[in-house]
C-alpha positions in Angstrom: 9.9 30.4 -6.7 11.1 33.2 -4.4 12.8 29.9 -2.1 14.6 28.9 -5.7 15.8 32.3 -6.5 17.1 32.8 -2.9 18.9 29.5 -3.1 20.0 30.4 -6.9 21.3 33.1 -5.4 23.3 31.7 -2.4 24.7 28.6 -5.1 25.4 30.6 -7.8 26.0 33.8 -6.7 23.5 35.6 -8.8 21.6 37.7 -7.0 17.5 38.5 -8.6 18.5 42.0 -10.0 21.0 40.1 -12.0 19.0 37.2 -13.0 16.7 38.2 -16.0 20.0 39.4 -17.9 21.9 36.0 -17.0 19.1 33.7 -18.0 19.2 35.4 -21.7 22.9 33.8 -22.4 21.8 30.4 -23.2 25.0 29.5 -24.4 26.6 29.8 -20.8 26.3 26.3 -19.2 26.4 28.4 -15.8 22.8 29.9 -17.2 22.2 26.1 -18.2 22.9 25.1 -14.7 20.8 27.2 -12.7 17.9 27.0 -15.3 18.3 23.8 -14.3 18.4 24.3 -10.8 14.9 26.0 -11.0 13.3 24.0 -12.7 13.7 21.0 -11.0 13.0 23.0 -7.5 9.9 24.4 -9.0 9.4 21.3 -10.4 9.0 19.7 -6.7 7.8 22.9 -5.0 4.9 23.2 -7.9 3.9 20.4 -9.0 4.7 17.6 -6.5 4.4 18.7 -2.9 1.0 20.4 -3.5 -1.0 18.0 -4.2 -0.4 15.8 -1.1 -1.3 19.4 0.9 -4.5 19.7 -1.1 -5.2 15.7 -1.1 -4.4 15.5 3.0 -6.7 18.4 3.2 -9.9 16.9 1.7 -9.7 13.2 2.3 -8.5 11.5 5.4 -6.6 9.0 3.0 -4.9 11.1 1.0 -3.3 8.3 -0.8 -7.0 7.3 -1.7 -7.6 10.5 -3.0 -4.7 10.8 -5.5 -4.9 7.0 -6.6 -2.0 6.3 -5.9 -2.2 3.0 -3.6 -3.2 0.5 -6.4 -0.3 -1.1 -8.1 -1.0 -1.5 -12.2 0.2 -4.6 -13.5 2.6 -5.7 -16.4 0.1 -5.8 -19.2 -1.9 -2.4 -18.2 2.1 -0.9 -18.2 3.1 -2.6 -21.6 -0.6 -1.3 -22.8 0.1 2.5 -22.0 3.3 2.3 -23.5 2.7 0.9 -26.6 -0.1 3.6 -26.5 2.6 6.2 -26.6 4.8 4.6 -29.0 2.1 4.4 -31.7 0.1 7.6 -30.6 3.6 9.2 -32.3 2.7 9.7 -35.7 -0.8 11.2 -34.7 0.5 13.8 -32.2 3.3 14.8 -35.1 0.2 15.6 -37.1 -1.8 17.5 -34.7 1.8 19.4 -34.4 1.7 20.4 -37.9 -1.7 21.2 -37.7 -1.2 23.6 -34.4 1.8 25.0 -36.3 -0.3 26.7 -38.3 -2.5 28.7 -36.0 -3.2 32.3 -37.4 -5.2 34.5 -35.5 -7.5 37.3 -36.1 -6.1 40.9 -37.0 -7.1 42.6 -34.3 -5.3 39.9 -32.0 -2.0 40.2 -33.6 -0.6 41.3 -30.5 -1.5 37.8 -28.5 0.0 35.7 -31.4 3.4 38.0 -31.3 3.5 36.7 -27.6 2.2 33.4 -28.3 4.4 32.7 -30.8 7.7 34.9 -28.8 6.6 32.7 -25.9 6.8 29.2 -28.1 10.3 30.5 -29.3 11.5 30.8 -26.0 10.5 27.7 -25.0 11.7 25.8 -27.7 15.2 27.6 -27.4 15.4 26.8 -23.5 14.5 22.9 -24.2 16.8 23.2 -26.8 19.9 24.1 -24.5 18.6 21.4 -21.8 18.9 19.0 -24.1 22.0 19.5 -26.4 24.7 17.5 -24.7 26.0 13.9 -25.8 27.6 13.3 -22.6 25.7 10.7 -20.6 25.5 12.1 -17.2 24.0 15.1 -18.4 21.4 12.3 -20.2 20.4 10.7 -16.8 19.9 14.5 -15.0 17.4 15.4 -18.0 15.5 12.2 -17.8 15.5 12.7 -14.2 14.3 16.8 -14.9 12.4 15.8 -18.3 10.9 12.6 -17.5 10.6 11.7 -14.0 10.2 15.0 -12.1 7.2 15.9 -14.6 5.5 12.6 -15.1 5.1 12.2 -11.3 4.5 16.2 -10.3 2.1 17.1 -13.5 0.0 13.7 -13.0 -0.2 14.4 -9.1 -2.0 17.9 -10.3 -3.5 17.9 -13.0 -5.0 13.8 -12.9 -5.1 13.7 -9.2 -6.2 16.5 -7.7 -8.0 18.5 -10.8 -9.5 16.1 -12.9 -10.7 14.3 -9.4 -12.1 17.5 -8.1 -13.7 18.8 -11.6 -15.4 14.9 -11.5 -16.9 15.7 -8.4 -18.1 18.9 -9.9 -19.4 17.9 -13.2 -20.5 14.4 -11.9 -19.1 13.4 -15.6 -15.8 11.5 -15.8 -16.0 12.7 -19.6 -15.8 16.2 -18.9 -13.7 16.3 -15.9 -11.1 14.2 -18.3 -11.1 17.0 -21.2 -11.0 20.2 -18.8 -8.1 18.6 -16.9 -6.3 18.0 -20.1 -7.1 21.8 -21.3 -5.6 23.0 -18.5 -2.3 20.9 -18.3 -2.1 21.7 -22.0 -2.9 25.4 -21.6 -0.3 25.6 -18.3 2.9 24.5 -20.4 2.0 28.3 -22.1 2.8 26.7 -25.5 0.1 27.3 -27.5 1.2 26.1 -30.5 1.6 23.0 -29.4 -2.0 23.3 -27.7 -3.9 20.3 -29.7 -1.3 17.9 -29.4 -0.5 18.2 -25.6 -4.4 18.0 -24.8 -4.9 14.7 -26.3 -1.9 13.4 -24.4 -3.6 14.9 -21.2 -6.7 13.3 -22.4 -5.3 9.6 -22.8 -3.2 10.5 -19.7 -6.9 10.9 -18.0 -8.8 8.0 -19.3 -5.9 5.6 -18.2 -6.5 7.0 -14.7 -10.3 6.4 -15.2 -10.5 3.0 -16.8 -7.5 2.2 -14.2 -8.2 3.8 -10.8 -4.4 3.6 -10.6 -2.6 7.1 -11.4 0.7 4.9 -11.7 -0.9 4.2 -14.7 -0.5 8.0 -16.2 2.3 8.3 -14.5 4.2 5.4 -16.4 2.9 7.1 -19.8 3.9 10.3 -19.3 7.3 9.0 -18.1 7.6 6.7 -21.6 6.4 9.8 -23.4 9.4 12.3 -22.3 11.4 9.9 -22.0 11.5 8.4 -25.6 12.0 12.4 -26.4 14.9 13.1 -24.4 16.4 10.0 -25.5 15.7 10.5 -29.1 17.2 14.2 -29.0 20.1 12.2 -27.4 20.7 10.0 -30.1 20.2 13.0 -32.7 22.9 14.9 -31.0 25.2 11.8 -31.1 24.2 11.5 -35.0 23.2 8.4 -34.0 19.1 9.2 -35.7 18.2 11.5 -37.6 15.3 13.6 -36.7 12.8 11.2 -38.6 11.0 10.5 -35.4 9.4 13.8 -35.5 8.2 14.1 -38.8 6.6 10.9 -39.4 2.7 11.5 -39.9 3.4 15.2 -41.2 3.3 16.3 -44.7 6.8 17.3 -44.8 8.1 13.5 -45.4 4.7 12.1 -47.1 3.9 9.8 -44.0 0.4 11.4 -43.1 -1.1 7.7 -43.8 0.6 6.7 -40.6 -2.1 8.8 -39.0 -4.7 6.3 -40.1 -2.7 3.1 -38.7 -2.1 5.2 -35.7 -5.4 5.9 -35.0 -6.2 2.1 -35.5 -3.9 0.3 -32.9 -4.9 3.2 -30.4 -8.4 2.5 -30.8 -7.2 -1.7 -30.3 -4.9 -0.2 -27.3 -7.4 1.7 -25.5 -9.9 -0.8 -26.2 -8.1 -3.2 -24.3 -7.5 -0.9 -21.5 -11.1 0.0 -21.2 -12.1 -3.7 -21.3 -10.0 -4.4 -18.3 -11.6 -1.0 -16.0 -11.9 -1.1 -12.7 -15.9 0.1 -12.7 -17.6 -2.3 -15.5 -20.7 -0.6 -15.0 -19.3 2.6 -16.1 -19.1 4.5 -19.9 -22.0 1.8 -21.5 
């Protein structure tokens, strides 16, 4: 972080004292540009180089380690996808459901800064994505998709739910912890429920795989498909259909039930072809 402000600095010519006033105009594309800047250095720094410290540090094949040297093939990949596609509907409910999240009284002081902390979120994806030129299209799938799929899954599936398994001796609960902390890190809370099932699927492909190329892929299709759909929304291409299906607030919640259906089939299938048989009788 303190590296990415220097440089932010020396690029951009604003200097740290300046910074906290210049990221509030979100309607400068210079403030666009260097929140860009961070977070796809952080994005590295954070998320990506890390984990090959901490993986070269306990294993003498680090590469063993983060499950990273078996290939998946085609049909796991088409699996994990489809997985994502149809898991839509289901994670737009849990949405919903998180949107709602009231909190005691005597907490109302946390849910002000949950909730000021969810608005400023949602306002800075907001400006990273609201652009129908195409260049700026392949730069967020590179920050959105690629960076974050390969970083996040490096942590959170290679290194913590790993080391948690070693811990708990329980694949189970070294799957759900890992996925409550990469949903807890995003510090978006309500959008808590949602982002831990995806960290949970994202975890029992790893497992039922032993490839983390595996998670990797799904998290990729999973950004992706956003950034492309908020794309197309911005070109008036879609509407924003995609992100209300299985709510209440277009009648779909039935396409929670035929969601949940093909995932069970999906993952099925993926845990049918596992690398262990012997393993989760």
């Amino acid at each position: 972080m303190i590296l990415s402000i220097a440089l932010g600095w020396l690029l951009y010519g604003v200097n740290p004292t300046q910074l906290e006033t210049a990221m509030q105009d979100l309607s400068n594309p210079d403030t666009i540009s260097l929140l860009k800047f961070f977070q796809i250095f952080q994005t590295i720094g954070v998320f990506i180089i890390p984990p090959f410290i901490i993986a070269w540090f306990l294993d003498p094949n680090p590469a063993s380690f983060l499950n990273t040297v078996k290939r998946p093939d085609i049909r796991s990949l088409l699996i994990v996808a489809t997985i994502i596609i149809v898991s839509n509907p289901l994670i737009n409910w849990l949405t919903e459901i998180n949107s709602k999240l009231s909190l005691p009284e005597w907490m109302n002081g946390v849910e002000i800064w949950m909730k000021n902390a969810e608005n400023q979120a949602s306002q800075i994806t907001t400006a990273f994505l609201s652009s129908t030129a195409i260049n700026i299209l392949l730069l967020n799938l590179i920050m959105v998709a690629v960076l974050p799929a390969i970083g996040e899954e490096l942590l959170f599936r290679g290194i913590v739910q790993q080391l948690f398994k070693k811990m708990a001796r329980n694949a189970h609960v070294a799957i759900w912890i890992s996925a409550a902390i990469f949903s807890a890190i995003h510090m978006q809370f309500f959008g808590f429920l949602p982002r831990l099932l995806l960290g949970a699927m994202f975890g029992y492909m790893l497992e039922w795989s032993g490839t983390l190329w595996l998670p990797i892929a799904a998290h990729f299709v999973n950004n992706a498909t956003a950034v492309i759909a908020y794309y197309l929304m911005n070109k008036k291409v879609i509407g924003d259909g995609i992100e209300k299906t299985g709510t209440s607030s277009d009648g779909s919640s039935f396409m929670v039930f035929i969601s949940l259906f093909f995932l069970f089939l999906l993952f099925r299938a993926l845990y049918l072809k596992r690398t262990n048989p012997d393993e989760f009788k």
